[in-house]
C-alpha positions as a Markdown table, in Angstrom:
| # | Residue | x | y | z |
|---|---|---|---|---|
| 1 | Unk | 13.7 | 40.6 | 11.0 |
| 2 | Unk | 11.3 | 37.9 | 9.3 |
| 3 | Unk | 8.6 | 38.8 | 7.1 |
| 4 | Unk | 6.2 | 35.7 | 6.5 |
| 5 | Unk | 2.5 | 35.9 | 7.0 |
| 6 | Unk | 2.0 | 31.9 | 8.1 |
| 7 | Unk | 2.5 | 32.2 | 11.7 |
| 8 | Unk | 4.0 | 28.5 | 12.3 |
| 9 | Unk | 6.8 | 29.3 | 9.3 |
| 10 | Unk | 7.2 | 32.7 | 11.3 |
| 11 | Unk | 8.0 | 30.9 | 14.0 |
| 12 | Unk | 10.2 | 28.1 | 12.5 |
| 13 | Unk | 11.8 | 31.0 | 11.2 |
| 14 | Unk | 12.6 | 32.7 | 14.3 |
| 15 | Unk | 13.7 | 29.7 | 16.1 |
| 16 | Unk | 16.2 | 28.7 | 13.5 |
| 17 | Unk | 17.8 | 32.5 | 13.3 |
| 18 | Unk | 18.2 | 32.2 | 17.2 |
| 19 | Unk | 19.9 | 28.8 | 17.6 |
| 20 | Unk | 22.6 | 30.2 | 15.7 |
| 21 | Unk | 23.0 | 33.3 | 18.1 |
| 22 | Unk | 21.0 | 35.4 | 16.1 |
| 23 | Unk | 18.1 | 37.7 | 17.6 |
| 24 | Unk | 15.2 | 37.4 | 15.7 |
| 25 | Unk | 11.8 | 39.5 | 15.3 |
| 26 | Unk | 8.7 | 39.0 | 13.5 |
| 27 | Unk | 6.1 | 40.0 | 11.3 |
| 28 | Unk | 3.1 | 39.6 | 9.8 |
| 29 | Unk | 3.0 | 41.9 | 7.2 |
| 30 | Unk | 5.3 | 44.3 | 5.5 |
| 31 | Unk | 3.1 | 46.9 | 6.6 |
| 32 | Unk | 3.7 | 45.7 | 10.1 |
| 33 | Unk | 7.4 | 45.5 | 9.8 |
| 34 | Unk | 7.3 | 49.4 | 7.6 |
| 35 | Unk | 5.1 | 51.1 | 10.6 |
| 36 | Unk | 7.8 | 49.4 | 13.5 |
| 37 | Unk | 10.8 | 51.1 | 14.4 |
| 38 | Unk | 12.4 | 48.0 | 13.7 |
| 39 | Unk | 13.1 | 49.3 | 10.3 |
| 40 | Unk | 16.0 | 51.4 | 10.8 |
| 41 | Unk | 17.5 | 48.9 | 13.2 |
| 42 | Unk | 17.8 | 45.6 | 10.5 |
| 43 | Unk | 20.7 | 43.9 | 10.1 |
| 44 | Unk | 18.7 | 41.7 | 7.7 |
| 45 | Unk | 15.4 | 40.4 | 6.4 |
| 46 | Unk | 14.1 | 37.4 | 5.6 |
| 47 | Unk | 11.4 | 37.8 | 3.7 |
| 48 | Unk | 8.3 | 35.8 | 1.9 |
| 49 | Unk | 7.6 | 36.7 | -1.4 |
| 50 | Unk | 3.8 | 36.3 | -0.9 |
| 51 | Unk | 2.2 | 38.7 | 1.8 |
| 52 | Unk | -1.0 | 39.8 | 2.1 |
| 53 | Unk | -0.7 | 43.5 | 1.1 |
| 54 | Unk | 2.5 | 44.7 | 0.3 |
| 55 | Unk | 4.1 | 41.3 | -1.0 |
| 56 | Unk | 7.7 | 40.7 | -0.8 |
| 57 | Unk | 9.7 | 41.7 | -4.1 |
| 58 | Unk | 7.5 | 45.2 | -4.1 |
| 59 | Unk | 9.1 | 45.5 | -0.4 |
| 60 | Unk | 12.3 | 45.3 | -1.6 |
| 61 | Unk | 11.8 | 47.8 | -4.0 |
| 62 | Unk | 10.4 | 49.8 | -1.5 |
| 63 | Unk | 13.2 | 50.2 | 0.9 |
| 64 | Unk | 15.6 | 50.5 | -2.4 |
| 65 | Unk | 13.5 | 53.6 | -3.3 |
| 66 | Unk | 14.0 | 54.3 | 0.4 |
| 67 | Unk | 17.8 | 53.7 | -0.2 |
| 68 | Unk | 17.5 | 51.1 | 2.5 |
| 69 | Unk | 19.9 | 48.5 | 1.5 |
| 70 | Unk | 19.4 | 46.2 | 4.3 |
| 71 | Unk | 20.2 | 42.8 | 3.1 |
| 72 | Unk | 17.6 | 40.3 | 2.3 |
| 73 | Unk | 17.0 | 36.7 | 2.1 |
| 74 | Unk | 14.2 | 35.7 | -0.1 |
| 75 | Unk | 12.6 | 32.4 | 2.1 |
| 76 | Unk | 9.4 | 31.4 | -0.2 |
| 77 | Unk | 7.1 | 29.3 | -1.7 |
| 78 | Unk | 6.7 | 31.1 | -4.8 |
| 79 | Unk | 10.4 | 30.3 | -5.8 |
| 80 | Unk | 9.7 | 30.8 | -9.3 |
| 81 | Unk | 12.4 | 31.9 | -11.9 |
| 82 | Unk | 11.3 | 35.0 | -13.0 |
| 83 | Unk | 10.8 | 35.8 | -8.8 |
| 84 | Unk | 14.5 | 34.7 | -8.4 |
| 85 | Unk | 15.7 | 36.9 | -10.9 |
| 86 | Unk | 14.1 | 39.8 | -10.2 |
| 87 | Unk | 15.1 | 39.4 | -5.9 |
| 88 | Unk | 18.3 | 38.8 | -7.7 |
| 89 | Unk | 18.7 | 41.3 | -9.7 |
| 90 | Unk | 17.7 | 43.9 | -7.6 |
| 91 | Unk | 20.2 | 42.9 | -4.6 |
| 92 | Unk | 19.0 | 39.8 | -2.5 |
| 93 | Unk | 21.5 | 38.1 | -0.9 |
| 94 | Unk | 19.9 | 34.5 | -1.1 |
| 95 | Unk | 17.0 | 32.9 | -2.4 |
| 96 | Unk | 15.9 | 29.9 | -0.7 |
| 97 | Unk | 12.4 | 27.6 | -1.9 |
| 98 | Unk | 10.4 | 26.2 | 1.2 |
| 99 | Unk | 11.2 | 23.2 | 2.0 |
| 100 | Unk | 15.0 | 24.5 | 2.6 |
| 101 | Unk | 17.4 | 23.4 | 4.7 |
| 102 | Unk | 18.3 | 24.9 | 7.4 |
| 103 | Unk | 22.1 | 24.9 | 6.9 |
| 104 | Unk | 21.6 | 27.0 | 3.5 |
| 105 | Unk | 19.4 | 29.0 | 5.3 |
| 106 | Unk | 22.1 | 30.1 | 8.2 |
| 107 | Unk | 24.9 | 30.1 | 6.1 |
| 108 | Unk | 23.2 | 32.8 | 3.5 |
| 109 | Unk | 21.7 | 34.7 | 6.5 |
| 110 | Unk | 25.5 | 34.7 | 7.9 |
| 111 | Unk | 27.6 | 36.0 | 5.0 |
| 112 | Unk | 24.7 | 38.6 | 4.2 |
| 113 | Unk | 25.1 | 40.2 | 7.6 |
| 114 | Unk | 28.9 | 40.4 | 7.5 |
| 115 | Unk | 28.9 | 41.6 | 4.0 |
């Protein structure tokens, strides 16, 4: 599941979760993605610290209040310290700055599903 709000990045996203075999769905919002049924079927989110509404690091405390563990991979341009510690922290399985590469990307995305 991918959280980002800028369409195009949504999409670039998408298509680099599903040349690796992956299936990919996405959303706008984290509102969007908390009201879809899709939240109980996640095998992992990557997810934008800034969204409009519900941004990304209150997210991920949300579905840890939740006890939601669903694995996430932080994919942002806000890749400030204190918002890698905290995703950190609090679980993340990757943090990655925009621009990244898309190796780093898969490879985070990979071990975080199988763990």
């Amino acid at each position: 599941m991918i959280i980002e709000d800028d369409v195009l990045v949504r999409q670039a996203l998408g298509d680099c979760v599903e040349s690796a075999g992956y299936a990919a769905e996405g959303f706008g919002s984290a509102e969007e993605f908390l009201a879809s049924a899709s939240v109980q079927n996640a095998a992992c989110l990557i997810l934008d610290v800034q969204l409009p509404g519900i941004d990304g690091l209150a997210l991920q405390d949300k579905l840890i209040g939740a006890d939601n563990r669903v694995p996430i991979v932080f994919v942002t341009a806000q890749g400030t310290n204190a918002n890698r510690e905290k995703a950190m922290r609090q679980g993340a399985s990757g943090f990655l700055s925009k621009p990244f590469r898309r190796e780093d990307l898969l490879k985070i995305l990979g071990e975080a599903i199988e763990h």
